[in-house]
N, CA and C of each residue as an Amber inpcrd file, in Angstrom:
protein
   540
 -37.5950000 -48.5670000 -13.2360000 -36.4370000 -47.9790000 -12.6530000
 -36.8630000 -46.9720000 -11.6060000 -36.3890000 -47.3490000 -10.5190000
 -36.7050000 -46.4420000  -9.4650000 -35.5310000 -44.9220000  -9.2630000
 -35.9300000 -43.8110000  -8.8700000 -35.3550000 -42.4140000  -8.7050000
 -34.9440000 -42.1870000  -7.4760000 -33.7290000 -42.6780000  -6.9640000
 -33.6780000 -42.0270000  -5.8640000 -33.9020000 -40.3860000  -5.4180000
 -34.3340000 -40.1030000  -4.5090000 -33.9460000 -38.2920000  -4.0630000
 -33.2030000 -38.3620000  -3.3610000 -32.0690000 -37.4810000  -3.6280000
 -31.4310000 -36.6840000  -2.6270000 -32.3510000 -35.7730000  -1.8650000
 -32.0380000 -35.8920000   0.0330000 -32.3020000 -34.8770000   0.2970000
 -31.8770000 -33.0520000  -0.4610000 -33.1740000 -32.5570000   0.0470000
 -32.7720000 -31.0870000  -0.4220000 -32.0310000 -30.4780000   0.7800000
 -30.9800000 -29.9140000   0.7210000 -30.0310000 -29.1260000   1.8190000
 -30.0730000 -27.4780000   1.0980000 -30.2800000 -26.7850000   2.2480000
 -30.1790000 -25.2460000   2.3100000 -28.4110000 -25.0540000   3.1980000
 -27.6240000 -24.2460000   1.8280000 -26.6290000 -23.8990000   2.1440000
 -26.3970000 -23.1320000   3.4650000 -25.7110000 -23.1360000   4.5130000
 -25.8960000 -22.5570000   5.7250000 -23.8410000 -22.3070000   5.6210000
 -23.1910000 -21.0270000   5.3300000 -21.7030000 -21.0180000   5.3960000
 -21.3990000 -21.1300000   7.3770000 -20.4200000 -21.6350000   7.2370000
 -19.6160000 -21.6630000   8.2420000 -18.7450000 -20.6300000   8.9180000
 -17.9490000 -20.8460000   9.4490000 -16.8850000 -19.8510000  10.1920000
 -16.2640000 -19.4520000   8.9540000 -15.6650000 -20.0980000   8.2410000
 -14.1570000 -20.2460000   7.1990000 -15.2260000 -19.2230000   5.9650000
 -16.3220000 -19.8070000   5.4760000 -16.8170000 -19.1580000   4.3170000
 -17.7310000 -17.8250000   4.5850000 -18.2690000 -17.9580000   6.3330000
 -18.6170000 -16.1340000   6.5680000 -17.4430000 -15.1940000   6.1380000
 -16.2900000 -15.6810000   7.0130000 -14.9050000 -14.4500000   6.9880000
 -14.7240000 -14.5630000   5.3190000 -14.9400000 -15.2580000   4.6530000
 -14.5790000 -14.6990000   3.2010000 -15.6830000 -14.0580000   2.8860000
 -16.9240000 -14.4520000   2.7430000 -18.0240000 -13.5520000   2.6720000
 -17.7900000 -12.2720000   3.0090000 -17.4010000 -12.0060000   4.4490000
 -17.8500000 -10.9620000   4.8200000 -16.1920000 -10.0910000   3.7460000
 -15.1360000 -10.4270000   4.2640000 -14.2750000  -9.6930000   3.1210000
 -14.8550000  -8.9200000   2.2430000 -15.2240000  -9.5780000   0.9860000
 -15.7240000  -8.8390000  -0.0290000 -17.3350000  -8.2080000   0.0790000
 -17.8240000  -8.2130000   0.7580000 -19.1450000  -7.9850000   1.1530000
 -19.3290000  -6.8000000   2.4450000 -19.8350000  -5.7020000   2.2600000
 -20.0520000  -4.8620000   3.6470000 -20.6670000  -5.1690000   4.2780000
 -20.5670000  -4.8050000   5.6490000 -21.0310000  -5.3700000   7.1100000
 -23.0180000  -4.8620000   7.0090000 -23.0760000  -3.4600000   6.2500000
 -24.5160000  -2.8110000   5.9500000 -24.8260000  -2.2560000   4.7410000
 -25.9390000  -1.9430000   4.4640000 -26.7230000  -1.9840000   3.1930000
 -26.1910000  -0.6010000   2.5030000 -25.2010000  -0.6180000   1.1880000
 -25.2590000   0.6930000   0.7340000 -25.9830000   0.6440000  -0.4030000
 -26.0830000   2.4460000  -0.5120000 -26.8420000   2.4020000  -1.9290000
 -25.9800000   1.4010000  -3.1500000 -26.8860000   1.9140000  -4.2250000
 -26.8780000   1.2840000  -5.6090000 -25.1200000   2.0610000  -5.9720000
 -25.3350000   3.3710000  -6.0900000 -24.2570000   4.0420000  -6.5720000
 -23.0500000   3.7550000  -5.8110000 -23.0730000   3.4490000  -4.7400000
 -22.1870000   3.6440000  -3.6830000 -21.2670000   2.3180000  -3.8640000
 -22.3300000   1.3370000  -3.8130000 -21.2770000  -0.2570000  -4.6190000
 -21.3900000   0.0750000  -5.5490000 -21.5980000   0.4760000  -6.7600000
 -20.9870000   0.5260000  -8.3560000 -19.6620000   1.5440000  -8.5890000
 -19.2130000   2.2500000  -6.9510000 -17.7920000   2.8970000  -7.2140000
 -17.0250000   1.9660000  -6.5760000 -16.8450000   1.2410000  -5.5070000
 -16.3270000   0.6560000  -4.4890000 -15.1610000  -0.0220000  -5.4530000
 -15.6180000  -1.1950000  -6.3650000 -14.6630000  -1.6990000  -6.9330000
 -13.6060000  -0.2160000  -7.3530000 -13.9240000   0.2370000  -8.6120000
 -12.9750000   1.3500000  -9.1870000 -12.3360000   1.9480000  -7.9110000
 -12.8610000   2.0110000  -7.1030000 -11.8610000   2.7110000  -5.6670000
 -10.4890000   1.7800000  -5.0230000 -10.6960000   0.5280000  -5.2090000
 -10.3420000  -0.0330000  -4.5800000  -9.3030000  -0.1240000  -5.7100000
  -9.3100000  -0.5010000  -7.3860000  -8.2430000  -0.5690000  -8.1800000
  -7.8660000   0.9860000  -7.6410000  -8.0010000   1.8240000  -7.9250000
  -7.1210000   2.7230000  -7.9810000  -6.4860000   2.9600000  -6.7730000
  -6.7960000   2.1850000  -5.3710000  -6.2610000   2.1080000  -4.0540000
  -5.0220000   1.2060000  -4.5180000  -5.1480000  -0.0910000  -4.9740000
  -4.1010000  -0.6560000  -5.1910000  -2.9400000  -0.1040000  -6.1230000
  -3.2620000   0.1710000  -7.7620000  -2.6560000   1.2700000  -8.4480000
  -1.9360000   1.9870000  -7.6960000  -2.2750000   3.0330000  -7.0780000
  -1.4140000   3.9100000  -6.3930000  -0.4560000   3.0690000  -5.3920000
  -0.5800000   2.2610000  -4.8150000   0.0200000   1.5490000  -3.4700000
   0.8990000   1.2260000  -4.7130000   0.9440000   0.5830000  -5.5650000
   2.0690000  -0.0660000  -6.3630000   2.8860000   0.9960000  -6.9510000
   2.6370000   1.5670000  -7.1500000   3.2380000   3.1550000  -7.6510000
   4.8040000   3.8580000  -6.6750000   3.5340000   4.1200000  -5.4070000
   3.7880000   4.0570000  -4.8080000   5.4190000   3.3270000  -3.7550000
   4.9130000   2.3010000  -3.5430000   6.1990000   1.3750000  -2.7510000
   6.9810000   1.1920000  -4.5190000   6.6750000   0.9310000  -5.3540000
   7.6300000   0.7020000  -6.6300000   8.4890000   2.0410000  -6.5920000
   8.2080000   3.4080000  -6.5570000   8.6610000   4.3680000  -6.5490000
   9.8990000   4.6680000  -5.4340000   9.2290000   4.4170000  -4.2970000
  10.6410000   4.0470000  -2.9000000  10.9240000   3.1200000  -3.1260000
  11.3360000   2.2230000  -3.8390000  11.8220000   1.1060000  -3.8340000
  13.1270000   1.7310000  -4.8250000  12.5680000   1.7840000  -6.0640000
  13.4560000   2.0670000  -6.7690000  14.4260000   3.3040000  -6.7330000
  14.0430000   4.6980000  -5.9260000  14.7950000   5.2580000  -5.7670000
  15.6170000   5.2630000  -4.3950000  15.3200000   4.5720000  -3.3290000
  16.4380000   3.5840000  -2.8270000  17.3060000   2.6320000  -3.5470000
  16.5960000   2.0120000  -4.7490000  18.0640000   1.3910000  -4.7720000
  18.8070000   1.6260000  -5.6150000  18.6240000   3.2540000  -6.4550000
  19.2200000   3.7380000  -7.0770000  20.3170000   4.7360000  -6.6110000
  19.2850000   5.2690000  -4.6230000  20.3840000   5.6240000  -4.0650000
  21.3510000   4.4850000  -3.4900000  21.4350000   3.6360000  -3.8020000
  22.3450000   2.8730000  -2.9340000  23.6060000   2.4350000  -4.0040000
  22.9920000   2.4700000  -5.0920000  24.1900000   2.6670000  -6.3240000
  24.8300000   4.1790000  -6.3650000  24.3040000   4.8900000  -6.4450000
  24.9760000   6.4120000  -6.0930000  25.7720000   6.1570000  -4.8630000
  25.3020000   5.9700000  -3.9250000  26.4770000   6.2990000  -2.9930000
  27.8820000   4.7500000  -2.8990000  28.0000000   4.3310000  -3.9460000
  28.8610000   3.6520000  -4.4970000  29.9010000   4.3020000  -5.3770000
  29.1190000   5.2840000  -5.7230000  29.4950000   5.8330000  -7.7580000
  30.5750000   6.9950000  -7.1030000  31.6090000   6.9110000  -7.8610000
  32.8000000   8.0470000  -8.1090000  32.8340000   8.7420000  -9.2000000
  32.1900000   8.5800000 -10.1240000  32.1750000   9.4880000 -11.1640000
  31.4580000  10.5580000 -11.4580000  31.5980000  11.7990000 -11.5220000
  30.6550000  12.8470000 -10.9750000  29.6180000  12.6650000 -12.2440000
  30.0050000  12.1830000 -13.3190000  28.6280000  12.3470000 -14.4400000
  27.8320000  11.4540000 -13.5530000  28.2400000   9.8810000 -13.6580000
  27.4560000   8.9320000 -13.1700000  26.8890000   9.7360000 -11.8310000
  26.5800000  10.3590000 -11.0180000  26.2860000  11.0510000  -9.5310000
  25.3700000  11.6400000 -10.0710000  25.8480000  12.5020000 -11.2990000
  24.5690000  13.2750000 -11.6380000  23.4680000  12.5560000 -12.3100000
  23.8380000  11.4560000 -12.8970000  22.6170000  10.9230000 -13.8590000
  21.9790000  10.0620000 -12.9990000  22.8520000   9.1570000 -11.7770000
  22.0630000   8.8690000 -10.6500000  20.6490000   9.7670000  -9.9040000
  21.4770000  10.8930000  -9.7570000  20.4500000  12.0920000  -8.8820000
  19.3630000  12.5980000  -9.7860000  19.6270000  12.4230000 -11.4760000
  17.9210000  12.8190000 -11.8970000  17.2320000  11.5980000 -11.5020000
  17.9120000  10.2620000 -12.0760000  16.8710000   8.9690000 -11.9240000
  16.2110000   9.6270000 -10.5410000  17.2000000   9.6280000  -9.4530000
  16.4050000   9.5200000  -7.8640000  15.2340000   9.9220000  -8.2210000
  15.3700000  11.5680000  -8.4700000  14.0680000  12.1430000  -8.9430000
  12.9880000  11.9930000  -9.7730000  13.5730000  10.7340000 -10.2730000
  12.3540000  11.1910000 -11.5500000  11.3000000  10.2000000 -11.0660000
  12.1910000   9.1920000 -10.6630000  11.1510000   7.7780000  -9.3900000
  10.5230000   8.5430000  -8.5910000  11.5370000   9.3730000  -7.8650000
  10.5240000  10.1680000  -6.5490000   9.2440000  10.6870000  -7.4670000
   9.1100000  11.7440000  -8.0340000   8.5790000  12.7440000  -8.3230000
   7.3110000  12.0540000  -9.5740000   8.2070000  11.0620000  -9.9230000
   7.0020000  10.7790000 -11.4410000   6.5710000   9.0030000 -10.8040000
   6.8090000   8.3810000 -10.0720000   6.2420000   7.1000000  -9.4600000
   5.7470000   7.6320000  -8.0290000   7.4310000   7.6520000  -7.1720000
   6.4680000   6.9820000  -5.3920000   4.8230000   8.6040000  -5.2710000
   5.1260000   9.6730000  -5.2650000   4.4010000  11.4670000  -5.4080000
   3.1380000  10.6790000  -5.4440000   3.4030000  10.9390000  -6.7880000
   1.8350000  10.0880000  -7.5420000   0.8270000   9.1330000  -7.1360000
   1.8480000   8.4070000  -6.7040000   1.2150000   6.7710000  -6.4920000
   0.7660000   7.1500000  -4.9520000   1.4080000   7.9550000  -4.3290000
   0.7030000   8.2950000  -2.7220000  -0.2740000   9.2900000  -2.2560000
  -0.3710000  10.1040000  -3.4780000  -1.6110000  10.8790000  -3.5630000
  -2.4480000  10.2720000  -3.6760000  -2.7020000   8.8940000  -4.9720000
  -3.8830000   8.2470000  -5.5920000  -4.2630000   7.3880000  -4.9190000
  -2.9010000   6.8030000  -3.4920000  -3.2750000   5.7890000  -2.5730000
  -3.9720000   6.4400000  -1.6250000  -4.1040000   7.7800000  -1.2360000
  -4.2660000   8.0760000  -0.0260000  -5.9370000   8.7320000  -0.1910000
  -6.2370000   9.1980000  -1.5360000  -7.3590000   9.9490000  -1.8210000
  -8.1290000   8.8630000  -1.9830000  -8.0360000   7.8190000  -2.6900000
  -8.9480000   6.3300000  -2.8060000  -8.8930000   5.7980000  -1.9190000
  -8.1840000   5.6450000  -0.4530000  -8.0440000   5.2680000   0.7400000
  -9.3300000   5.9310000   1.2790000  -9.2460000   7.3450000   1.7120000
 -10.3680000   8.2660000   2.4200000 -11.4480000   8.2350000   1.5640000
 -11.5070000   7.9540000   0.1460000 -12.9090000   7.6800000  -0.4890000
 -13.3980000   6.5610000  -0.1860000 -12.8150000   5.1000000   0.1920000
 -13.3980000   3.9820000   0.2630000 -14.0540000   4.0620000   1.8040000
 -13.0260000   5.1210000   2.6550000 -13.6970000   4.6550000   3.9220000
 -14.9960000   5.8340000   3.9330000 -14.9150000   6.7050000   3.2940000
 -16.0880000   7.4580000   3.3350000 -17.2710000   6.9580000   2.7420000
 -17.6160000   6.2480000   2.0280000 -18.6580000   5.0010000   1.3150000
 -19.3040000   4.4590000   2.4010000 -18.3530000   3.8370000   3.4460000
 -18.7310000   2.9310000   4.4210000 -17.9430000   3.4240000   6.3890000
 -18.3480000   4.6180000   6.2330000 -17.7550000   4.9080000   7.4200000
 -17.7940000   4.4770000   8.9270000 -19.3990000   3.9600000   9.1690000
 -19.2750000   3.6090000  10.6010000 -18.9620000   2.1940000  10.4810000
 -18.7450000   1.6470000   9.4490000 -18.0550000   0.5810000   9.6860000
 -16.1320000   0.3810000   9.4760000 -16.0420000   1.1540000   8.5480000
 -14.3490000   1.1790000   8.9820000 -13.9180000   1.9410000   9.6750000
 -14.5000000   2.8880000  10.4770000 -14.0410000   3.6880000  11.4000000
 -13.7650000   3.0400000  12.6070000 -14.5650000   1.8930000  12.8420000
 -14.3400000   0.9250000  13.9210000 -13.9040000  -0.1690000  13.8580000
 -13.4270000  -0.2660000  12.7670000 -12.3590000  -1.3920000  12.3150000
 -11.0990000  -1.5290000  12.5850000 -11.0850000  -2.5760000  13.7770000
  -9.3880000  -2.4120000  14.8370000  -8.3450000  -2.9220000  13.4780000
  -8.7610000  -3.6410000  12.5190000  -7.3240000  -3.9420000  11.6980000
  -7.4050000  -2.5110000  10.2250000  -8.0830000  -1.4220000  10.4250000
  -7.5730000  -0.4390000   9.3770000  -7.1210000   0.5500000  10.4710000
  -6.8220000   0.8250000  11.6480000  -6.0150000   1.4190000  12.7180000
  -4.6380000   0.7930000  12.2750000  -4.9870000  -0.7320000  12.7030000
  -3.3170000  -0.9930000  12.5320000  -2.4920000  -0.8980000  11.0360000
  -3.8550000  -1.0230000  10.4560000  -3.2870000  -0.0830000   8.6610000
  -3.1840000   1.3320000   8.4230000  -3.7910000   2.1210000   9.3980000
  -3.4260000   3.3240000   9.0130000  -2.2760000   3.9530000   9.7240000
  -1.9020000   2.9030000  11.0510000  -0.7310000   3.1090000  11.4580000
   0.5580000   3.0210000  10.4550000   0.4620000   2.0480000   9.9400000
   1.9030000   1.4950000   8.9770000   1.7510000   2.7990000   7.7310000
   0.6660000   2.8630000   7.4680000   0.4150000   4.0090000   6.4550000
   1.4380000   4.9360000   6.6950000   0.7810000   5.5200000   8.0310000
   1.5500000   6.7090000   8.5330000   3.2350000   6.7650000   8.4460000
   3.5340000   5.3760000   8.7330000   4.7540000   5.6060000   8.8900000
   5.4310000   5.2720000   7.4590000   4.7650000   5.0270000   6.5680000
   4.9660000   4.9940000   4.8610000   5.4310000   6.4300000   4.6620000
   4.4690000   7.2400000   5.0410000   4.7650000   8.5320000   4.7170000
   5.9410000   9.4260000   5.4180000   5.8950000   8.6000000   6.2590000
   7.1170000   9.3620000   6.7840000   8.4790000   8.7580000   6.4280000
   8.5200000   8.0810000   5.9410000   9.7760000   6.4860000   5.8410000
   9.6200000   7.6760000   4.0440000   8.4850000   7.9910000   3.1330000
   8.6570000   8.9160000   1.7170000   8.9660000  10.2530000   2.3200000
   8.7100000  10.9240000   3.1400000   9.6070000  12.1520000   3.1390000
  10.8500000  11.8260000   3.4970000  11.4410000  11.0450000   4.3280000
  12.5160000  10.8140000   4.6520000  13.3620000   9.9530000   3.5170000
  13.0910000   9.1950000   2.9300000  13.6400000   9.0700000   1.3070000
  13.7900000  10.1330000   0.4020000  12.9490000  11.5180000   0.4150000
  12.8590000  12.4500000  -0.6000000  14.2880000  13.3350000   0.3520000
  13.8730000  14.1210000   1.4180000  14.8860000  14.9510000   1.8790000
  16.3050000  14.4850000   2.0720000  16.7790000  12.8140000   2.1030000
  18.0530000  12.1490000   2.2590000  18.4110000  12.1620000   0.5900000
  17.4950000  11.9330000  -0.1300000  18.0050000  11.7450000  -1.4160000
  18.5930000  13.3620000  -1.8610000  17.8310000  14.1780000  -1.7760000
  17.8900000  15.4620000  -2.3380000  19.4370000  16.3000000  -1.6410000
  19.6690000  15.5720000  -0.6620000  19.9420000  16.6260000   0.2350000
  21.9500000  15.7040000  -0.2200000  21.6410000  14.1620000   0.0540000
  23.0180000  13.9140000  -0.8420000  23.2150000  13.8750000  -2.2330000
  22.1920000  14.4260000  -2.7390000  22.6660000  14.7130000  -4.5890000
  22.8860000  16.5090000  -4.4620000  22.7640000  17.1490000  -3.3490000
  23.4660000  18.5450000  -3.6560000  24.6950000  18.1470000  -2.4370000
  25.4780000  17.3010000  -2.1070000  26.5080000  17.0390000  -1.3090000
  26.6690000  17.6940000   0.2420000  24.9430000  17.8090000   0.4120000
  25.2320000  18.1040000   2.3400000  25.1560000  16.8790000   2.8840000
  25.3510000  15.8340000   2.6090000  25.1090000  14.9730000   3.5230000
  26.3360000  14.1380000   2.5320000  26.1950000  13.1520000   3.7800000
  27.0180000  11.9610000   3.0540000  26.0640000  10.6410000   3.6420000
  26.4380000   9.7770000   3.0560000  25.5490000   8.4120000   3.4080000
  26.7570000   7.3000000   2.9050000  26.3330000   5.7930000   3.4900000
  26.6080000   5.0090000   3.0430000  25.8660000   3.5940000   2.5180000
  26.5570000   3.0130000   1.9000000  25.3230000   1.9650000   1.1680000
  24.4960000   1.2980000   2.0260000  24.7880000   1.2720000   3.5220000
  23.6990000   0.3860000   3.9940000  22.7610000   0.9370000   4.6810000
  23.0320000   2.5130000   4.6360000  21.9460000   3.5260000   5.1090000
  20.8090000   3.3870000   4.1270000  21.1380000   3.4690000   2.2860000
  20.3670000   3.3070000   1.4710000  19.9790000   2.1030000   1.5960000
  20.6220000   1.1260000   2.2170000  19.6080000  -0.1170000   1.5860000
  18.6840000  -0.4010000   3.1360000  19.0290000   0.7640000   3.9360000
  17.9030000   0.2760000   5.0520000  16.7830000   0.6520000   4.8660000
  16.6830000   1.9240000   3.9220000  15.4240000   2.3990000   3.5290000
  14.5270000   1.2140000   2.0680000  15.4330000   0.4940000   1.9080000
  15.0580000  -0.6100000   0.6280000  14.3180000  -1.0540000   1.9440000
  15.1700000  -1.3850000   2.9680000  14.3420000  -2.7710000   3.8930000
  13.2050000  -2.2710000   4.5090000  13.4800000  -0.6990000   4.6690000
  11.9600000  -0.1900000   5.5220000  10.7310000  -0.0770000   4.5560000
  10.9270000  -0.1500000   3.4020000   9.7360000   0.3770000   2.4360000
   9.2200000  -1.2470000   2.5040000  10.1770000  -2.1500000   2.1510000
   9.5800000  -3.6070000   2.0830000   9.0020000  -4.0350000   3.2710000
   9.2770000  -3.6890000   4.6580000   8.6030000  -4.0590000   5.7820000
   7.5510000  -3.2790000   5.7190000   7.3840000  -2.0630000   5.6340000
   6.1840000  -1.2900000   5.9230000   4.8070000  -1.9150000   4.8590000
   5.8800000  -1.9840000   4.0710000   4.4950000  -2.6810000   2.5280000
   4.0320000  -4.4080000   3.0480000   4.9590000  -4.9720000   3.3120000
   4.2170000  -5.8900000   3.9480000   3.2460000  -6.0500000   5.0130000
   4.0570000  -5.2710000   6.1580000   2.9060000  -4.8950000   7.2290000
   1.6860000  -4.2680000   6.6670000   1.6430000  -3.5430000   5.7120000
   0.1740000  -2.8840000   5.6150000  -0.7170000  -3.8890000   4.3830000
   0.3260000  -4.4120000   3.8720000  -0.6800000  -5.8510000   3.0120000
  -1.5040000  -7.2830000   4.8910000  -0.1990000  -7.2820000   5.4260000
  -1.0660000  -8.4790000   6.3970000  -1.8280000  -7.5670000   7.5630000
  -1.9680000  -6.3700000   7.6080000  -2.8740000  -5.7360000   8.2700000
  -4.1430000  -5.6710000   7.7150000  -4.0530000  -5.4480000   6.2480000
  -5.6900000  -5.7290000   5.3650000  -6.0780000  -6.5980000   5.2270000
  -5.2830000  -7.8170000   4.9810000  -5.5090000  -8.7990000   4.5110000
  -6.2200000  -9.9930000   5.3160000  -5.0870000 -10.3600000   6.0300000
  -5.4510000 -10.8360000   7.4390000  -5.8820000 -10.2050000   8.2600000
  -5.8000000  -8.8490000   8.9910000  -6.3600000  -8.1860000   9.5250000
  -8.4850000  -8.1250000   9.8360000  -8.4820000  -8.1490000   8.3800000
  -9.9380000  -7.7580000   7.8560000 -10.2970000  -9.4880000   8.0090000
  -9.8400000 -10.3120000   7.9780000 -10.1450000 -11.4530000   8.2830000
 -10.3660000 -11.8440000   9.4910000  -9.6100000 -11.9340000  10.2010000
  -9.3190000 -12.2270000  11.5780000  -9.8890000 -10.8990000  12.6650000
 -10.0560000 -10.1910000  12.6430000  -9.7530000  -9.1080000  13.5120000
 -11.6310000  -8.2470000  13.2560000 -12.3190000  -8.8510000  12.2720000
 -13.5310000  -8.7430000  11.9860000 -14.5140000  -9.2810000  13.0830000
């Protein structure tokens, strides 16, 4: 019985399997310690981001039931929920996004510092934060009755938290793919 051989082939990746490579893989050599935090940075980057947009999410659309509600109990038990999302979810979740954000890029700085798709992520960022103060001071400000609003004011802030969260998922995502 004769054995054929296969030639021996040395794996050589392509276009399609560098850009995934390079994804999970840094562009230069870090220490030992430096990749054994990276992962844990990166859960607690996501953690917080979910916290986070879950937190404006939900107290948008709790303001958008309040400014429905006629019953002054229901107004008030609306206006703790607002708070308690604000203050005990989106707070939280944007501190832990933003401190594991500046830790991951400090690990690997001259390379994400020049990274044209975490510009266009730290753009949308920016305007996350401003899209959460502007959810905190509208909420606060119509649960002590200086303001008035109507439901589709609240649900534009539902639609801005969901656009901004998307934009800053296909800015990393694809971004870091394409734009590498």
């Amino acid at each position: 019985m004769l054995a054929t051989r296969l030639p021996q082939t040395k794996f050589t990746p392509d276009a399609e399997t560098d850009c995934a490579i390079q994804f999970f893989q840094p562009p230069v050599r870090l220490p030992r310690e430096v990749i054994a935090v990276v992962p844990a940075l990166l859960v607690a980057h996501v953690f917080g981001l979910v916290f986070w947009v879950g937190g404006l999410l939900v107290t948008s659309m709790a303001l958008t039931r309040h400014t429905q509600e006629t019953s002054a109990e229901a107004r008030q038990a609306l206006a703790r929920l607002e708070r308690i999302y604000l203050r005990g979810l989106a707070d939280p979740g944007a501190l832990l996004t933003i401190l594991a954000g500046a830790s991951l890029i400090s690990t690997n700085s001259s390379y994400y510092l020049h990274a044209p798709w975490l510009h266009i992520k730290l753009t949308f960022v920016l305007l996350l934060i401003g899209l959460h103060g502007m959810v905190a001071m509208r909420t606060k400000r119509f649960a002590m009755g200086k303001i008035t609003m109507q439901r589709s004011e609240a649900r534009m802030l539902v639609a801005a938290t969901l656009f901004l969260f998307l934009s800053i998922l296909i800015a990393t995502l694809v971004g870091q793919v394409l734009l590498t």
